[in-house]
N, C-alpha and C positions, 0 to 999 in steps of 0.2 A: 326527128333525129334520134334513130334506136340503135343506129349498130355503128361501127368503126372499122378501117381496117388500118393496121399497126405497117407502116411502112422501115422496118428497119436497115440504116444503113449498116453495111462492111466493109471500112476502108482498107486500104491494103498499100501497099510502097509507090505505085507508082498513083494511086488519088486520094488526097487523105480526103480526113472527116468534112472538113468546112467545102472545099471544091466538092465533093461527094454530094452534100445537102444543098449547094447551091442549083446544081443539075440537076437531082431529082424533083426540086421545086420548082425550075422552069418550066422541067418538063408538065408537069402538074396543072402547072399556069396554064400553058398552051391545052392540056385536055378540056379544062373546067371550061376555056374560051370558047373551045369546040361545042360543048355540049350547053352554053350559052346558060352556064350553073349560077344559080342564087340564093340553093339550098346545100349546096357540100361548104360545111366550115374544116379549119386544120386547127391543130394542136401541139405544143409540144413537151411532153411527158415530161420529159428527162430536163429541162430547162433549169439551171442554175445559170451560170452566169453567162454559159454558152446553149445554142440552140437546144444541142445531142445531136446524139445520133437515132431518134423519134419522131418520124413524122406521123400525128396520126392524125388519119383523115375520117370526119363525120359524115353522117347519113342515112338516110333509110336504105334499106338492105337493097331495093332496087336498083336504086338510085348507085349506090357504090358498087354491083356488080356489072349495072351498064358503065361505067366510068372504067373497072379490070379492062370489061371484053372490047376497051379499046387501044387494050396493050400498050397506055400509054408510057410505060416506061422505055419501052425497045431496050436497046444495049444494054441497058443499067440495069436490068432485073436481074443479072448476074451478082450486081454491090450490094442486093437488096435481098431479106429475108424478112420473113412472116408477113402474108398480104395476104390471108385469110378476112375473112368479113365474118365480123362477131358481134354479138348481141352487147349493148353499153350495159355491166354491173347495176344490181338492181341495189345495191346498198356502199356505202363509199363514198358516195357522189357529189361533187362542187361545180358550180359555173361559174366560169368565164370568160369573158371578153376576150380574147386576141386579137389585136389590130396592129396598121400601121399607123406608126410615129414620124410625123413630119419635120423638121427643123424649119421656121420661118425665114430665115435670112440665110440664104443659098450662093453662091456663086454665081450660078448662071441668071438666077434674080437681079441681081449686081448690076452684068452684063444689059440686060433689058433695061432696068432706071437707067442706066447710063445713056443705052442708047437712042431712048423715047426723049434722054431730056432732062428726066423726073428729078433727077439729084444732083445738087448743085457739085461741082470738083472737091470745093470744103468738106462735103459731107463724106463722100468718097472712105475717108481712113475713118473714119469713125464707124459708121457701115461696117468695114472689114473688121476693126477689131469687135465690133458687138455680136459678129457673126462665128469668132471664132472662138469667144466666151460663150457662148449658146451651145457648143458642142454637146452629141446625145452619147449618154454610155448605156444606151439599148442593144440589145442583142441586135441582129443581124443579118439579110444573106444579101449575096453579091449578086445582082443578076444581068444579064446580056438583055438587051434590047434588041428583037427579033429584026426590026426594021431599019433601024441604024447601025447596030452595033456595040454602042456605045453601052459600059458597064454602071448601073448604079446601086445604089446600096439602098434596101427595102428593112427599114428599122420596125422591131417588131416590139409593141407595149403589149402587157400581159393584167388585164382589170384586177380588181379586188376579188377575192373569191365570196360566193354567196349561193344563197339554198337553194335558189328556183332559178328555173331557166328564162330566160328570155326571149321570145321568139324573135325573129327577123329575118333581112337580107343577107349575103354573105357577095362578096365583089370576087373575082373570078382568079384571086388571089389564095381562094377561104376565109378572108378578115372581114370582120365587123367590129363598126364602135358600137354598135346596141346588142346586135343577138349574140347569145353565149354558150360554148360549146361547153359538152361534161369534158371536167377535170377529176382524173385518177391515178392512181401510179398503178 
């Protein structure tokens, strides 16, 4: 992983920032599935409490320019500025982690113990409220499920930062809990 390219968004009146970051990352989704990726990870620069407007995506230089020449943005490259592929800074440098954050006790989990059996009716309210004290205040995107439909929210944890990199997989997302991408501003 030697070079990045900086996906910025530009939102404008009729799509703001978060809808904006949501699309550009499904679309993303959908390339990495394409290209059956295990080495591109994502980052996000600008991350305080919300994502940004930064998506930046890692990789070796090949690797991210065959990922461009599949134009996987279409429409959206209009909302989007600087996708140049650049060398990662040779001094600055932290890693890592970006992953997803799961929450254990889910709704439609709920739905299943209920319906296999698994939990007694008593337990039922108990359940709900342990599930709704477990709430994540993780950044965030919203995403369409290509095959259903149905929208759901990919919560994003951001490791500890640290000196050396760690090699790994990355899920066709860009996330991993092991391998870790450079962090810089």
């Amino acid at each position: 992983m030697d070079h990045y390219t900086d996906v910025t968004i530009m939102p404008d009146a009729e799509m703001r920032e978060n809808v904006l970051l949501n699309k550009v990352y499904t679309k993303l989704h959908k390339a990495l599935s394409s290209l059956g990726s295990t080495d591109i990870g994502v980052s996000f620069p600008d991350y305080n409490i919300k994502l940004g407007r930064v998506l930046r995506i890692h990789g070796t230089s090949s690797r991210l320019a065959e990922l461009q020449a599949m134009n996987w943005l279409g429409g959206l490259v209009s909302y989007c500025d600087d996708l140049s592929i650049t060398p990662i800074p040779t001094n600055g440098v932290s890693y890592r982690t970006v992953s997803r954050k799961q929450v254990n006790m889910t709704a439609a989990k709920l739905r299943r113990l209920i319906k296999r059996g698994s939990i007694p009716d008593a337990e039922v309210k108990i359940y709900k409220a342990n599930m709704f004290k477990q709430g994540l205040n993780n950044p965030y995107l919203e995403l369409q499920s290509a095959s259903n439909g149905h929208k759901h929210r990919r919560y994003i944890s951001f490791g500890e930062l640290v000196e050396m990199a760690t090699a790994g997989q990355f899920d066709q997302f860009g996330l991993s809990k092991d391998a870790t991408v450079p962090w810089y501003r």
